[in-house]
C-alpha positions in Angstrom: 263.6 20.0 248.3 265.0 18.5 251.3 268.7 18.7 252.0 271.2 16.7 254.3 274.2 18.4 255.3 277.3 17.6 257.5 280.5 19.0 258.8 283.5 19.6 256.6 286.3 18.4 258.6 289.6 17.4 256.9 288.2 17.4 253.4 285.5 15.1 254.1 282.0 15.8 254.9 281.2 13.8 258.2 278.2 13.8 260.9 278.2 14.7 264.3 280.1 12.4 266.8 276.9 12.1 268.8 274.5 11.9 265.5 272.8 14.9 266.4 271.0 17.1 264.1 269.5 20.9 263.6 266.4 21.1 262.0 266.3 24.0 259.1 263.2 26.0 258.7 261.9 28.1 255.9 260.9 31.3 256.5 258.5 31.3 253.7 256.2 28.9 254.3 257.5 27.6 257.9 258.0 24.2 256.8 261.2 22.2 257.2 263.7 21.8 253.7 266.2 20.0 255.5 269.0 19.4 258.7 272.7 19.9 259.2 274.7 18.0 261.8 274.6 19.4 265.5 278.4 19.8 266.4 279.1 18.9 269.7 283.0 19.8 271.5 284.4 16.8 270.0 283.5 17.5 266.3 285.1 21.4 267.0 288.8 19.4 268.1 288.6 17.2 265.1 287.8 20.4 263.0 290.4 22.4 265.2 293.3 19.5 265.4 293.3 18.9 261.6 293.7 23.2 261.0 296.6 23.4 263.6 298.1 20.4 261.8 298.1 22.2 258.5 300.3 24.8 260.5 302.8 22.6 262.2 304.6 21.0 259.3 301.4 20.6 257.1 301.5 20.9 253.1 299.7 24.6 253.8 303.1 25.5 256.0 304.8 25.2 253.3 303.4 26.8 250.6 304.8 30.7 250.1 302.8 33.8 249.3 302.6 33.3 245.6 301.7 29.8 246.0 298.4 31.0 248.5 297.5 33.4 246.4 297.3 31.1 242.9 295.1 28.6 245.0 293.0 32.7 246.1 292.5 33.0 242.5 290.9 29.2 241.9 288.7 29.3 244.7 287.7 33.2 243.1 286.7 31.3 239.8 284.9 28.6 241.1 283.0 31.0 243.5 282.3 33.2 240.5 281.5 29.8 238.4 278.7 28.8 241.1 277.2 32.3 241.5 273.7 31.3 240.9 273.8 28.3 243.4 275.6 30.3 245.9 273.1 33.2 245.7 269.8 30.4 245.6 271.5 28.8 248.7 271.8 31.9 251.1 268.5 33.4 249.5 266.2 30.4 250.4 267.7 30.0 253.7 266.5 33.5 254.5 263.7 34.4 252.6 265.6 36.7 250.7 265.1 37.7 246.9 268.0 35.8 245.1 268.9 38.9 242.8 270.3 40.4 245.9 273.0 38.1 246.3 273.2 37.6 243.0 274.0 41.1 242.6 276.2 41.9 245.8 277.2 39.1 248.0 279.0 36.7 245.7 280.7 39.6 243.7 281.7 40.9 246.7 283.3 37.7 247.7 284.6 37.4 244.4 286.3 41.1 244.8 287.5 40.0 248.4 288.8 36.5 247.4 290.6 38.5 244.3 291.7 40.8 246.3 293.4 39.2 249.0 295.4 37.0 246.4 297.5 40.4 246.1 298.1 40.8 249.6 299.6 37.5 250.3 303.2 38.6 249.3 302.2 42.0 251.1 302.5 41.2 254.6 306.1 42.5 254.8 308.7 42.7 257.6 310.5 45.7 258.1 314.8 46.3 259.1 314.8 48.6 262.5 317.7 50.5 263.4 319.1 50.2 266.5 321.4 51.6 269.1 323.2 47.8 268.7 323.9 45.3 271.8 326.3 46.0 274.8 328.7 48.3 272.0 327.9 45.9 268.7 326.5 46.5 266.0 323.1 44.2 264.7 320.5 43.6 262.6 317.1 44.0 263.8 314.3 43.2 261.5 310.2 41.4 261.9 308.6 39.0 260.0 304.8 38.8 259.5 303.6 35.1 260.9 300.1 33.5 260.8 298.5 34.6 264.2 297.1 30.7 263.9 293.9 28.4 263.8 290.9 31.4 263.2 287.7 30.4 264.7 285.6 32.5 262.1 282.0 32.6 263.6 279.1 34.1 261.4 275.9 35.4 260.7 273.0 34.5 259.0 271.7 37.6 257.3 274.4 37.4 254.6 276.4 34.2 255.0 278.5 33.7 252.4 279.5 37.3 251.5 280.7 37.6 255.5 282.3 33.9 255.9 284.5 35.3 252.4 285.7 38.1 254.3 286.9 36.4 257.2 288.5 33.7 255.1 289.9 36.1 252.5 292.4 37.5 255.1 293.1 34.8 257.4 294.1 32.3 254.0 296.2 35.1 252.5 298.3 35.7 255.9 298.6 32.1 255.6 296.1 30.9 259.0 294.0 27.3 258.6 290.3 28.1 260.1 286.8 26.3 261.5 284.0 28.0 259.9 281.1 28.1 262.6 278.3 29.4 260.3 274.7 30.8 261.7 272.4 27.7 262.6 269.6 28.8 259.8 272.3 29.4 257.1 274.9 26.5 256.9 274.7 25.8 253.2 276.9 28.5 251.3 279.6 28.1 254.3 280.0 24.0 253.2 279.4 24.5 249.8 282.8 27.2 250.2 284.6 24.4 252.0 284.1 22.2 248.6 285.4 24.5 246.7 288.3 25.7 248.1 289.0 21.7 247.9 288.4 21.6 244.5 290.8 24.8 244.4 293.5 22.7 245.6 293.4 23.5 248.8 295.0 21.3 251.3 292.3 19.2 253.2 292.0 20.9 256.8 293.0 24.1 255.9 289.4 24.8 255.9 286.8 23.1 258.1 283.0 24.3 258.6 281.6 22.6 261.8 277.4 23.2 261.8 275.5 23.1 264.7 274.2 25.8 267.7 276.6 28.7 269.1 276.1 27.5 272.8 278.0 24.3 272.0 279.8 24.9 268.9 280.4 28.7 269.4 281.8 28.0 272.7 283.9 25.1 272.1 285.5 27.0 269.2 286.5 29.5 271.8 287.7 27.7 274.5 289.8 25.7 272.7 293.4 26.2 273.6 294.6 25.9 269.5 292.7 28.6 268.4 294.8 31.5 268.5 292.2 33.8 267.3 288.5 34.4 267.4 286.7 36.7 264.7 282.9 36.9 265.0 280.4 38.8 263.1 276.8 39.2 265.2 275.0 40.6 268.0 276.6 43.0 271.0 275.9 40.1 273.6 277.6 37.6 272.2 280.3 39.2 271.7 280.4 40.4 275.0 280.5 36.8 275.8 283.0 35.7 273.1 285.2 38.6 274.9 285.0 37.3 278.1 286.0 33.9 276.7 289.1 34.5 275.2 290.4 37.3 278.0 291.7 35.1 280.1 293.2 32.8 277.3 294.7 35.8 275.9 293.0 35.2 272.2 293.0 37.4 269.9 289.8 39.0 268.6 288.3 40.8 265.9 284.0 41.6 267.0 281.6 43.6 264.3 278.4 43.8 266.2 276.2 46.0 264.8 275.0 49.2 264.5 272.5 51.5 264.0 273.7 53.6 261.4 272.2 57.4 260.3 271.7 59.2 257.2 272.0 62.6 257.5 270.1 64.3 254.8 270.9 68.6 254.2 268.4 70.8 252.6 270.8 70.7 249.8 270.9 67.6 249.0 269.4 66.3 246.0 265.9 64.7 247.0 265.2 62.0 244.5 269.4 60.6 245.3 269.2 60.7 249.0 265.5 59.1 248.7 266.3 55.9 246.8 269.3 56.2 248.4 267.8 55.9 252.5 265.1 53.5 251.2 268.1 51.1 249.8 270.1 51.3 253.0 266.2 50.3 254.9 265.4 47.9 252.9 267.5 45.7 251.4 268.1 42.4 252.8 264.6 43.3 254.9 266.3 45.7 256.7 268.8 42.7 258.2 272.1 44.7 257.7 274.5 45.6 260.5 274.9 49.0 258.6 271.0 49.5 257.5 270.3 53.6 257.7 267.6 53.1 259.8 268.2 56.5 261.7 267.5 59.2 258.4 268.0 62.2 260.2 266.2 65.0 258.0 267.0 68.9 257.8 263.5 70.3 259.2 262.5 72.2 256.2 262.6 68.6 254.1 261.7 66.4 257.2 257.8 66.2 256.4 258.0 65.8 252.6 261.1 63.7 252.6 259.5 61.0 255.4 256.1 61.3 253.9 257.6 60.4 250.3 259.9 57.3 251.8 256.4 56.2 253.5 255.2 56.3 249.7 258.2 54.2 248.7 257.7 51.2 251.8 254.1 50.9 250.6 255.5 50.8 246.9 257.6 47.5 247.6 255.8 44.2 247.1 256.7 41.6 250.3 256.0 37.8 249.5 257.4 34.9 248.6 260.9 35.9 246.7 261.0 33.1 244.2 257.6 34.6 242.6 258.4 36.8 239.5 257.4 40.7 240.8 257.9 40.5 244.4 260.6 42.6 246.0 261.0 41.5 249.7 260.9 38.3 250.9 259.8 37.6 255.0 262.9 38.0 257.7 265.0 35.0 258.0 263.5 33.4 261.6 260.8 33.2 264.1 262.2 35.3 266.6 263.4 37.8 264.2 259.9 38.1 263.2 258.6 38.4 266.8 261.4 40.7 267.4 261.0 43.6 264.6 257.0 43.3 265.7 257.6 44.1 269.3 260.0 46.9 268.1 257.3 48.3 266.3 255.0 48.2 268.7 257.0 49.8 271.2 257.6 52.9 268.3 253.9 53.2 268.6 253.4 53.0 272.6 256.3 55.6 272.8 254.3 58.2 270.4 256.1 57.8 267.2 253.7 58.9 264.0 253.5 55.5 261.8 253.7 56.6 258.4 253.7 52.7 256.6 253.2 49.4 257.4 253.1 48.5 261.3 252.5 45.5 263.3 252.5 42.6 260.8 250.6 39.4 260.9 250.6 37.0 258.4 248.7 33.5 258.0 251.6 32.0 257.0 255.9 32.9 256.9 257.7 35.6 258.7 257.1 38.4 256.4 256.9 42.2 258.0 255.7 45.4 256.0 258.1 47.8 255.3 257.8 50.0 258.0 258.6 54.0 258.7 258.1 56.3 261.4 257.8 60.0 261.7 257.6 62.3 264.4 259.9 60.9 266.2 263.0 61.6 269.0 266.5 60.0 268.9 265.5 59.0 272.4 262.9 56.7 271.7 263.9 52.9 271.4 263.8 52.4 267.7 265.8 55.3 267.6 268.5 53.7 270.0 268.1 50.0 269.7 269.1 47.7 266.7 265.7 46.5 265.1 267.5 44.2 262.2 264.2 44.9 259.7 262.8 46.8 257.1 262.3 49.6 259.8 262.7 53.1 259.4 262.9 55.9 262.0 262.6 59.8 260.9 264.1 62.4 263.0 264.3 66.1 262.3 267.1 68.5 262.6 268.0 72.7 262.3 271.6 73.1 262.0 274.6 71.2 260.9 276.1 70.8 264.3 272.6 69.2 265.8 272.5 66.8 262.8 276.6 65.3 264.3 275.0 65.4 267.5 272.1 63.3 267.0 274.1 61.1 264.4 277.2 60.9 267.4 274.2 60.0 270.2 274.4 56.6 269.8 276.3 53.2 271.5 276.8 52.1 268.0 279.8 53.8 265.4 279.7 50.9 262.6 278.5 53.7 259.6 277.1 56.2 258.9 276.2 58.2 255.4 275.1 61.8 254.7 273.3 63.5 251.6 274.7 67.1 250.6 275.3 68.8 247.6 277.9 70.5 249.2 281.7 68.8 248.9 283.0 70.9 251.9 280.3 70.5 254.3 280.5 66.6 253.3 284.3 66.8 254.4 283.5 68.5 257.5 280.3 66.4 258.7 282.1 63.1 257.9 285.3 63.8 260.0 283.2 64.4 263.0 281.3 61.3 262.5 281.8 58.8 265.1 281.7 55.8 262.5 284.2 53.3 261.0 282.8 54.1 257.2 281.2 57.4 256.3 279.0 57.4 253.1 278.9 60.8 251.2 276.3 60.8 248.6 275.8 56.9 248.8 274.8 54.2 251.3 277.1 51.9 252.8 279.7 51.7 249.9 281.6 48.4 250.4 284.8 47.6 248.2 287.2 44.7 248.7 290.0 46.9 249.3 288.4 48.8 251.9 288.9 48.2 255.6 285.5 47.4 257.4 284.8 47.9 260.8 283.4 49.9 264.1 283.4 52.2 267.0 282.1 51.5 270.5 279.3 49.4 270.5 279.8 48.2 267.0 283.2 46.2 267.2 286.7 45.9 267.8 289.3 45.6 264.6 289.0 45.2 260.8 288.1 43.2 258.0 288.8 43.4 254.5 291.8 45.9 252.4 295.2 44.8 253.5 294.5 46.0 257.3 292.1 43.0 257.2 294.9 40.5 256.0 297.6 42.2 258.6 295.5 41.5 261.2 295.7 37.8 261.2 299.8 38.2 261.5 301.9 38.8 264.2 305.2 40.5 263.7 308.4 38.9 265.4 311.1 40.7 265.7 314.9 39.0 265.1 318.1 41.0 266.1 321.4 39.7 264.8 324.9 40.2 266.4 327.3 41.7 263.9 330.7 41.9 265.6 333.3 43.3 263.5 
């Protein structure tokens, strides 16, 4: 089925000013299912215009923290209502299995949307003491103001789950937003838009605006409303995005990526930290900013424990997702296909031992095997370098301190996880981890009221938990003469 899609400016769903459009692709079969309008610069200052509105005397202005947060709680039901269309629509964008989404994405939004409806009378001020003013006494105290109009640019690899937690904060610190969504992924993000109208949202507190980052993703960020930019994607753009908004003076909030480990002990239980690395590899085909895809192994375990996750990436069944049986569906685009492949094949020029899978190449769709590697050196590039596929990378390690080395020896720090049976040692390792979340004992454990974010390579700021809502205020401070 075919679909038509359009911006979501101001309530209404309207095409681009120049009647442009993006052809969608399934990564299935690599046949078209549809197009979405192309945004040009003058669709993003309709979208932008009608959010600053909202704050400059709009209905949304006027609405207080309890009021946000009953309209938070609709949008939560009807987002929990339309699971199963929300799931389908992210699934067959990217060739994922729909249980996935099914199972995490849209409760996850559900938790974040939920959640955020109890920060919004959160965002306190605070009373200062002071010295007072020239020998009088005052009152000094802050108040927590939106930052602004959010330009909220995301992903493709799990659209809705990470357009909710951009949203989720911004709405409850009381921000309007233009949702620039991934070019191969638009659906859930307009789909949202509806919903939140049908919430009772006030039309252009939300606005999704479709079309290429180049254009769209640039206009966004030049714009001189949008007080704040927060991106979820690759390092190099947001190394662009940053050079943007520096000298504008935006404010940002960049998760970029990572290349997370998973440290596995001798003493670990085998069968838990197994199904546990494999999940972290494979779901989503591997296309997670926090995949494991560095599973650093204690050396007595490391030939077993690689040659028994080899045993589980043959297990898995690739194909098309919608057929009853199959576990992993192809990666969501062309060039991520092309990419992941040349990855691999560099793992194999550079000595790694393949263990499973390898160079794939299918008649038809972008499916790759689950992949793992053996034998191998944190130096090497699949060792260093984000892949963004089901690919795996085994690395061997003596002692406790080499194992936070080789976990530390990386430009990423988004997360990290390690398998112990020991509840000291999993104190000690995790503290020295270079990482914004540790996992002890489980991969990648997201929660609504958990801040989520990176080190170095990997970002600037936080989403999610209340640090996620804060971060869309600023604090203005008021002092008050009080002469006697």
């Amino acid at each position: 089925m075919t679909q038509t899609l359009n911006h979501f400016i101001e309530g209404a769903h309207t095409e681009a000013s120049d009647g442009g459009r993006l052809r969608l692709v399934s990564p299935i079969d690599e046949q078209a299912c549809g197009s979405a309008a192309s945004g040009t610069a003058e669709d993003v200052d309709r979208a932008v215009t009608a959010a600053h509105a909202q704050l400059e005397g709009g209905a949304w202005s006027r609405l207080d923290g309890s009021q946000r947060a009953r309209l938070l709680l609709r949008l939560a039901d009807l987002v929990e209502r339309d699971t199963a269309l929300l799931a389908d629509m992210d699934a067959h964008a990217i060739g994922r299995s729909p249980m996935e989404p099914r199972m995490m994405d849209v409760p996850n939004a559900v938790a974040n949307l939920r959640a955020a409806a109890g920060w919004t009378n959160q965002l306190e001020g605070r009373t200062v003491p002071t010295a007072g003013y020239m020998g009088t006494p005052t009152l000094s105290y802050t108040l927590r103001e939106p930052v602004g109009v959010v330009a909220a640019i995301v992903p493709w690899n799990s659209p809705l789950m990470i357009t909710v937690w951009k949203l989720a904060g911004l709405l409850a610190a009381g921000c309007t937003v233009v949702v620039k969504p991934a070019e191969e992924t638009p659906h859930s993000a307009l789909r949202l838009a509806q919903l939140a109208q049908e919430a009772g949202f006030p039309d252009g507190v939300i606005n999704v605006v479709t079309g290429f980052g180049d254009v769209v993703g640039r206009a966004l960020c030049e714009h001189p409303l949008v007080a704040k930019i927060s991106f979820t994607g690759s390092p190099e753009a947001g190394r662009a995005i940053q050079r943007i908004a520096a000298p504008l003076f935006k404010r940002v909030t960049l998760e970029l990526g990572g290349k997370s480990p998973q440290i596995v002990f001798d003493d670990a239980s085998f069968e838990g930290a197994l199904r546990g690395c494999a999940l972290g590899l494979f779901v989503n085909q591997g296309q997670v900013c926090a995949a494991g895809s560095r599973i650093l192994v204690q050396r007595s375990l490391a030939q077993p424990f690689a040659q028994a996750l080899a045993d589980a990436a043959r297990a898995i069944t690739v194909g098309d997702p919608r057929q009853p049986g199959v576990q992993m569906g192809p990666v969501a685009k062309k060039a991520q296909f092309e990419r992941v492949n040349r990855y691999i094949q560099t793992g194999l020029d550079e000595g790694a031992q393949l263990l499973a899978g390898g160079v794939s190449r299918p008649e038809k769709g972008w499916f790759v095997q689950p992949t793992i590697f053996a034998g191998a050196t944190n130096r090497m590039t699949i060792a260093r370098e984000e892949i963004f596929g089901p690919v795996g990378t085994v690395i061997p390690f003596d002692t406790e301190d080499e194992a936070v080395a080789l976990a530390n020896d990386s430009a990423y720090g988004l997360a990290a996880t390690v398998w112990t049976g020991q509840l000291a040692r999993a104190h000690r390792v995790a503290a020295r981890l270079k990482a914004g979340a540790v996992g002890v004992n489980c991969w990648s454990p997201l929660d609504a009221n958990l801040p989520w974010g990176g080190l170095k390579t990997s970002g600037i700021g936080r989403e999610g938990g209340l640090p996620g809502a804060l971060a869309y205020t600023e604090e203005k401070v008021v002092t008050v003469l009080l002469p006697g």
